[in-house]
C-alpha positions in Angstrom: 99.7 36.7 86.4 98.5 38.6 83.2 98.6 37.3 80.1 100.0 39.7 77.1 99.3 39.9 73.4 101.5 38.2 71.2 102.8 40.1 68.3 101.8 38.5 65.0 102.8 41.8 63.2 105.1 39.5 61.0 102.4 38.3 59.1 101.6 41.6 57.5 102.4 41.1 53.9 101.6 37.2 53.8 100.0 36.2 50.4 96.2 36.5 50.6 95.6 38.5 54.0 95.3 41.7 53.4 97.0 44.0 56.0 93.4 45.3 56.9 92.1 42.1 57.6 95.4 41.0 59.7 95.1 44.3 61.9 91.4 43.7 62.6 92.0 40.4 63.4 94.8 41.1 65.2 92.5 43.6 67.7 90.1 40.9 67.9 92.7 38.7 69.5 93.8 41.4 71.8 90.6 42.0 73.1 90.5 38.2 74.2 93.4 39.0 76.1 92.0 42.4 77.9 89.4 40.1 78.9 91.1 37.2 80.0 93.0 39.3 82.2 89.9 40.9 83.5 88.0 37.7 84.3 90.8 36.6 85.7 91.1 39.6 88.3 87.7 39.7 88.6 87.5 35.9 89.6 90.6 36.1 91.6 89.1 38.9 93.9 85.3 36.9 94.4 87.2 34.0 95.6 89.3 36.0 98.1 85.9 37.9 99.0 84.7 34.6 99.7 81.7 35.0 97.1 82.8 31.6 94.7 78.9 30.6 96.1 77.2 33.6 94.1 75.8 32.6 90.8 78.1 35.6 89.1 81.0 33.8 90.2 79.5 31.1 87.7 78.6 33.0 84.9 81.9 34.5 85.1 83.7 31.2 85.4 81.8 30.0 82.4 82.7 33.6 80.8 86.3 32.9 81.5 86.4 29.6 79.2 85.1 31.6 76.1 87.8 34.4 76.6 90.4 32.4 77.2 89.8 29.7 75.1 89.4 32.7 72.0 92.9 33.6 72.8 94.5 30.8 72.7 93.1 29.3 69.6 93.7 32.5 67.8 98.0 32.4 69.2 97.4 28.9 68.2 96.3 29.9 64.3 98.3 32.8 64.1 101.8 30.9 64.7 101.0 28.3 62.5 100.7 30.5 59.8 102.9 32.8 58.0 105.1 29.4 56.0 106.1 29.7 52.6 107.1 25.9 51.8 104.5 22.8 52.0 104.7 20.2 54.4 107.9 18.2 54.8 107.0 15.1 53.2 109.9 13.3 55.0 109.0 14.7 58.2 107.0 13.3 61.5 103.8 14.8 60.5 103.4 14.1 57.2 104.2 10.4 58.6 102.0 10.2 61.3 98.8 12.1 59.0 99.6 9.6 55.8 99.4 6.9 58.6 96.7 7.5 60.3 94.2 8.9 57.2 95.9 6.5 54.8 97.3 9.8 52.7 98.2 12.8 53.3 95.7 13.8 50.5 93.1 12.2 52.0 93.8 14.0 55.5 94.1 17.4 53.4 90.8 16.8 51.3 88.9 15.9 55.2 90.7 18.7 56.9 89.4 20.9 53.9 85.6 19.9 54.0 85.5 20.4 58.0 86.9 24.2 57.1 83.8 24.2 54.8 80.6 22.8 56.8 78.3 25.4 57.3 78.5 27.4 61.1 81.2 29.5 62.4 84.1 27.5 64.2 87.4 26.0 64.0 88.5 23.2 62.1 91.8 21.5 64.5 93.6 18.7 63.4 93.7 17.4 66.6 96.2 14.3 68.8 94.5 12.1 70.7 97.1 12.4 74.4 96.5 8.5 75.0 96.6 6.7 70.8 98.4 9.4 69.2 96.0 9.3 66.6 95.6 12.3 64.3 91.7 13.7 63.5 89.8 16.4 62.3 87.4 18.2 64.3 84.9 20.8 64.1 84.6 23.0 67.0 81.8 25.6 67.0 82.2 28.0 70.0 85.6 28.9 71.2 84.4 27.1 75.2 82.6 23.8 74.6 83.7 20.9 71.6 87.2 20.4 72.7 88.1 16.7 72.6 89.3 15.6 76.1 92.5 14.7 76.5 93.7 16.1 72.9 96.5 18.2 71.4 95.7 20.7 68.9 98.3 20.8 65.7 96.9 22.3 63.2 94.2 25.4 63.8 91.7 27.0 60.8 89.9 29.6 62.1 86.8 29.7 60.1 84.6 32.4 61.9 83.6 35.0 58.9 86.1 37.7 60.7 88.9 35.6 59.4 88.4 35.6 55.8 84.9 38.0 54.4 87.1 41.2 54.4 89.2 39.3 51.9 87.2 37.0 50.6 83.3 37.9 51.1 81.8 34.7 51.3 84.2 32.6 49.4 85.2 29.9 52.3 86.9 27.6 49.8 89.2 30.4 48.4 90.3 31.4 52.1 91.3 27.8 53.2 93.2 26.9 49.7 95.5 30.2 50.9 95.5 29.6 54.1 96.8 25.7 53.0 99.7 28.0 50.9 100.7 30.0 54.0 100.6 27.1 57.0 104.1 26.9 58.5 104.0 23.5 58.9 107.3 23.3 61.1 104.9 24.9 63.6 102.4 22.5 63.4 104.7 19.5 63.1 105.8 21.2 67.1 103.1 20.5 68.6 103.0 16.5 67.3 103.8 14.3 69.9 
């Protein structure tokens, strides 16, 4: 099976992301495909060759996590942008965040300084499988900080090739649009 490259082509246009940005990041995310779909093949022919006992069968096992894990965070980001309205506030999701942060402002204001600690990374509002409970969490490298067992809802992709082109080193500016463009339908999807 071969995984394909969504189109996000109808986020061209959004307020605040430039078209130039979108198509580089846009080839970024391809390129997590492409190699996906190679280390996938790759892996797939050392385990019928019988060579899963060679240490490049581990490094490309381990390869495999970053590559796939990169495109699937960015599908993840990229659909749960492009909205135009904020977040229902009679909806499940504004629900379940003012529940379990005590306010939705206080959920936005966390969420916010995780998109802001220094480091390249994700912040992902993430659901705990077994509570339900909602938190924030940083992740650094697209293969390791996952919490076990846990949904991601809502994904800020704060590695500089998502906002210097735009916004140089201006973090802060970056999230505040990218809080004006989340589709928060989207996100409110993936609550369970």
């Amino acid at each position: 099976m071969s995984y394909i490259a969504k189109d996000f082509s109808r986020l061209i246009g959004m307020e605040g992301f430039s078209e130039t940005l979108l198509k580089n990041h846009f080839t970024l995310y391809q390129g997590y495909v492409t190699n996906t779909n190679k280390l996938d093949e790759a892996l797939r022919q050392m385990i019928k060759e019988g060579k899963t006992g060679i240490p490049e069968f581990s490094e490309l096992k381990r390869r495999f996590g970053w590559e796939f894990n990169g495109m699937r965070l960015h599908e993840y980001y990229f659909e749960n942008l492009g909205g135009k309205e904020g977040i229902d506030r009679g909806g499940r999701l504004f629900q379940k965040i003012s529940e379990d942060f005590g306010s939705y402002e206080s959920w936005e204001k966390e969420y916010k300084a995780v998109g802001m600690m220094r480091g390249i990374g994700w912040a992902i509002l993430y659901q705990d499988n077994v509570t339900r409970r909602l938190f924030n969490f940083w992740v650094n490298e697209h293969d390791g900080g996952h919490p076990s067992g846990c949904s991601p809802i809502l994904i800020l992709d704060v590695f500089e090739h998502a906002f210097m082109i735009n916004y140089g080193l201006k973090r802060a500016d970056y999230i505040e649009t990218f809080f004006r463009n989340i589709d928060w339908k989207e996100a409110e999807k993936r609550l369970q």
